[in-house]
N, C-alpha and C positions, 0 to 999 in steps of 0.2 A: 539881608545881605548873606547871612550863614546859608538862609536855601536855598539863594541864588549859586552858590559855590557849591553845594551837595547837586543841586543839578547840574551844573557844567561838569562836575567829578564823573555823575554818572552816565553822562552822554560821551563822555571821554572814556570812559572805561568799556562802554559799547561799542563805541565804533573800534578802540583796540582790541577787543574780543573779535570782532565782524572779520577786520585784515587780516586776525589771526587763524581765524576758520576758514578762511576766503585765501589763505597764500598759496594755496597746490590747486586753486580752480583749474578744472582741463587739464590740469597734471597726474590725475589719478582716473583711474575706469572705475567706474560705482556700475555694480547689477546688482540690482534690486531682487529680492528673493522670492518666488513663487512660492507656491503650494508646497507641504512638505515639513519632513519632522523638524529640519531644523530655522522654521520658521520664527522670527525672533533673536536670533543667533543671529554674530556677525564675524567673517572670517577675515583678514586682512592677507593676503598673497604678497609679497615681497619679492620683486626682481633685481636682475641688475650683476650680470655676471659678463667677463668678457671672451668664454667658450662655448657653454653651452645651450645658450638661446631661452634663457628665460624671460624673457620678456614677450616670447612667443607661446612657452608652454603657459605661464600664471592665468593668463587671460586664459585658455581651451578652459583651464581647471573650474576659475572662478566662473565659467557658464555653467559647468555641469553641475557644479555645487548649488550652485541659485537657481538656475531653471529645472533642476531635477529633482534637488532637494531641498530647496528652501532655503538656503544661508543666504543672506544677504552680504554681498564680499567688493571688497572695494581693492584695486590690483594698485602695487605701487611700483615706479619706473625708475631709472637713474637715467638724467637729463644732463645735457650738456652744460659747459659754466654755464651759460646765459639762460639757459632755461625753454628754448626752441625748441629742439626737438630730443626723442630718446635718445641719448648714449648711452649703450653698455660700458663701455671701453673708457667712461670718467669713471673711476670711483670713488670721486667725490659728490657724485650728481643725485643721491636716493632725496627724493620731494615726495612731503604726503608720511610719515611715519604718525604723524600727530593722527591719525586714523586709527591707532591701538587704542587710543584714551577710552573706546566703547567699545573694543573687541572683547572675543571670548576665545579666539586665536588666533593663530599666526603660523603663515606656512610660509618659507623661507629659500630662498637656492640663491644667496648671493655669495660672491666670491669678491675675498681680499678687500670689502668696501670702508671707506672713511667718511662718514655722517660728520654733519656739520655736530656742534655740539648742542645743539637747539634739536634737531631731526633725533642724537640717540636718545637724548632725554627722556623724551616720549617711549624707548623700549627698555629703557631702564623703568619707569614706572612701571610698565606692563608686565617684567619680570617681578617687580618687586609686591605685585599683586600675584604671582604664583600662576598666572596666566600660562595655557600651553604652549606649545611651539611644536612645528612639524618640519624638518629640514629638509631639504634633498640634495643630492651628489655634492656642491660646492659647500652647503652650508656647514662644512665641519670644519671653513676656514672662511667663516662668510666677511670677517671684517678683520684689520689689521690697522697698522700705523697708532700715535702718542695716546690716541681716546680711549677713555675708559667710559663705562656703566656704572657710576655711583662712586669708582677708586677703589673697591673692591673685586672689580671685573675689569681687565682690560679688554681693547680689542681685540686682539690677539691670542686670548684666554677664552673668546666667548664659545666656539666650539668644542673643545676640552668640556669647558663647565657646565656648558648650558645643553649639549646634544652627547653629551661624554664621549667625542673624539675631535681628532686636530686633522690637518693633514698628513698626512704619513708617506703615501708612495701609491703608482699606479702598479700593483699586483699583476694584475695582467696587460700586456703588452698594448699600447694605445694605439686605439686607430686598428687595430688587427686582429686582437681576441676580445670577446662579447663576453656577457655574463650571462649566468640562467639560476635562475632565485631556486632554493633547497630549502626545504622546510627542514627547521630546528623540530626535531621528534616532539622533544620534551615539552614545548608549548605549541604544537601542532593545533589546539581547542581552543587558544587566544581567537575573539569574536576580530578581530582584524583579518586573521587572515579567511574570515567567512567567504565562500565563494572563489575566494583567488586559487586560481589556478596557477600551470608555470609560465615564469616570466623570464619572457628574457629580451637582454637588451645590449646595442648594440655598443652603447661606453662600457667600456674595460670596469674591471672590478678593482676596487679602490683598498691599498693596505690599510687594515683594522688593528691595532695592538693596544689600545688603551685601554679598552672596557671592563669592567670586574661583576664579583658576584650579585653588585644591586644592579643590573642592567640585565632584562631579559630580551633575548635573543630568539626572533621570531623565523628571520630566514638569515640560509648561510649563502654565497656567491660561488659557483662554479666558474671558473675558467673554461671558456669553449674556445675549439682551434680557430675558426673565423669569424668573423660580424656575420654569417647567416642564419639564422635562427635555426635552422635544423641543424646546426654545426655539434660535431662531439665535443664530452666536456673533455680537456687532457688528462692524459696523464700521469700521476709522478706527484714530485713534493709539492707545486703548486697547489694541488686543490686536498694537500694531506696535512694540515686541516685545510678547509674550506674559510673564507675569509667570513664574518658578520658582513650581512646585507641589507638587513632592517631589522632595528630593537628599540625599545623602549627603554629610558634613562630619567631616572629622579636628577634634578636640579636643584639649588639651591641659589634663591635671588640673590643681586649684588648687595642688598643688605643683610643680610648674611642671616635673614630671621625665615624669611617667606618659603616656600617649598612649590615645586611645579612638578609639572611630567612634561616631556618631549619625547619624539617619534622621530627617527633618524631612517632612512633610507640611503647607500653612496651609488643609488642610481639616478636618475633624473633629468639629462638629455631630454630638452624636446625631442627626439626622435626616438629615444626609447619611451617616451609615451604614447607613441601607437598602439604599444602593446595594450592591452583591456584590461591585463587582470594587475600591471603597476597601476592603473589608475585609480581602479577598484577597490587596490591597498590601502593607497591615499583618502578617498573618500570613505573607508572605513575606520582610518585613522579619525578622522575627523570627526567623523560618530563617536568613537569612544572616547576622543579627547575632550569633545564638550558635553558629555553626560549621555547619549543621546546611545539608544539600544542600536546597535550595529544590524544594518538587513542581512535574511541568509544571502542575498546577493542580486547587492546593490546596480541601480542602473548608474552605468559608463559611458552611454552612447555619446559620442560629441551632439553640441545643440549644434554647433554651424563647422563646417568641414574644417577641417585640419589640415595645414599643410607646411610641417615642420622644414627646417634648413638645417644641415647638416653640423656636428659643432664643431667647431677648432677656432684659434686666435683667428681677428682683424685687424690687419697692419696696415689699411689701408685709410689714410690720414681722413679721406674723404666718403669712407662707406656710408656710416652715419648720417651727414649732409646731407649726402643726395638720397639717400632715404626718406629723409624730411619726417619720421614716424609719429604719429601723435599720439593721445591715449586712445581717441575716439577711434584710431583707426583697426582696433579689436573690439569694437563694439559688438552689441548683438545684429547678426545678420552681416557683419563683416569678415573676412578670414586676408590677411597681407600672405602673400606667395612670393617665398624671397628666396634671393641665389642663397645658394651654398658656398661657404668659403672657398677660398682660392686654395685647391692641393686636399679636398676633399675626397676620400677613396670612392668610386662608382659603388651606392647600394641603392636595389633598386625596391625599396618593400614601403616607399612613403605616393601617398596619393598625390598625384596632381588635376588640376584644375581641366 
């Protein structure tokens, strides 16, 4: 009778394992990692912002990382209540976190989100293994609202703590003045910025005021007069000093014992990652964050064409819907070509189809 009940226990504990592995089917994009150093590695990408179209860039990234370099990278979405199709624009909707339990990183651009408390679980663990983290533009305010990480991390706290900045302010003028990446002298020979040239990008540069002397500071953010890439920097008090643009930040998990590093960029606009040598950043970031000897200079090339939409808010009740977006629709050998928001300024430096 006893074994009779240890096997029904353990066929019940299976199939609750199975639903539990099995609840994001089709809700997340798995590429599988080619050839390449970081073969064996796995990256988790994290979307789900409702300005600047990450849910377009994670996917471009997680190709280039897999099919160039070997990471095996699984992209995560924010989905509608019902779980149909992508919405940015819930931020209650991120499905699939339970994908950190066997990363070895975590690249991030979400903005203002609210995880159920089942989904932050999962990145509270991952922090509390001292696990990396790589942010971009939003993630220095990626979640908000009552949730905490463990009661020693709120939401709200998680940029501050975990990337050592919050939001603060747009520095330069939105929509109008671009940034152009300055190398920080002093760590000019950090293996990240191997290869990277200047970058520049067409989101405003983001106020920085929190960081201290355990955070180093790789590039600083110029202010340029317009969104065109050959635009002057200005000038005046704005760019005296220069804002932080990407630095690396010691963390410490919501347990208050474990220790991490994260890599902060406040650029990251799908459209300023046309640029090659932010991308370049990024995937050198991810060299050195998971152990992994940084190339003098890494291949960027997109694996399937790119073709970013412009950022700003969507106020329109029904974008989403008739989008209808699924994961599979960034698949390999897929690229979605989508409008631009409504009151987007004319730049013309993104490929079309």
């Amino acid at each position: 009778m006893m074994k009779s009940i240890l096997s029904f226990f353990s066929l019940f504990l299976l199939a609750a394992c199975s639903v539990q592995a099995d609840h994001h089917a089709g809700k997340v994009l798995k590429l599988a990692g080619g050839e390449g150093p970081g073969k064996g590695k796995k990256i988790v990408l994290v979307s789900g912002d409702e300005e600047y179209r990450s849910e377009e860039s994670m996917p471009m990234l997680g190709k280039i990382l897999s099919q160039k370099h070997g990471f095996d990278c699984v992209v995560v979405f924010s989905w509608d209540k019902e779980g149909k199709y992508i919405d940015s624009n819930n931020s209650q909707g991120l499905i699939g976190l339970s994908e950190l339990k066997d990363a070895d990183l975590m690249i991030i651009g979400t903005r203002f989100r609210q995880p159920s408390e089942a989904e932050a679980a999962h990145l509270t663990a991952f922090m509390n293994a001292g696990k990396p983290v790589i942010g971009i533009r939003t993630a220095t305010h990626a979640f908000n609202g009552k949730g905490s990480f463990g009661g020693k991390m709120n939401y709200g706290e998680w940029g501050r703590k975990v990337l050592g900045e919050q939001w603060v302010s747009h520095h330069g003028r939105h929509k109008s003045q671009g940034g152009r990446g300055v190398v920080e002298e002093s760590n000019a020979d950090h293996a990240i910025l191997n290869g990277v040239g200047e970058i520049f990008v067409p989101s405003d540069i983001y106020g920085v005021t929190h960081l201290t002397d355990v955070d180093k500071i790789l590039l600083r953010g110029a202010v340029t007069e317009t969104l065109e890439p050959d635009s002057k920097n200005i000038e005046g008090e704005k760019n005296d000093p220069m804002q932080p643009f990407a630095w690396l930040h010691p963390y410490t998990a919501p347990n208050g014992e474990a220790k991490g590093t994260s890599f902060c960029t406040t650029s990251g606009a799908s459209v300023d990652l046309i640029d090659e040598d932010l991308r370049r950043l990024l995937v050198n970031a991810s060299y050195h964050l998971t152990g992994l000897e940084v190339p003098d200079k890494a291949n960027v090339a997109y694996v399937d064409p790119f073709y970013p939409s412009f950022y700003g808010f969507i106020k329109d009740k029904e974008w989403y819907p008739g989008l209808d977006l699924q994961a599979e629709d960034f698949g390999l050998g897929k690229t979605p070509n989508l409008p631009d928001p409504k009151g987007s300024p004319e730049w013309n430096h993104v490929d079309n189809p």
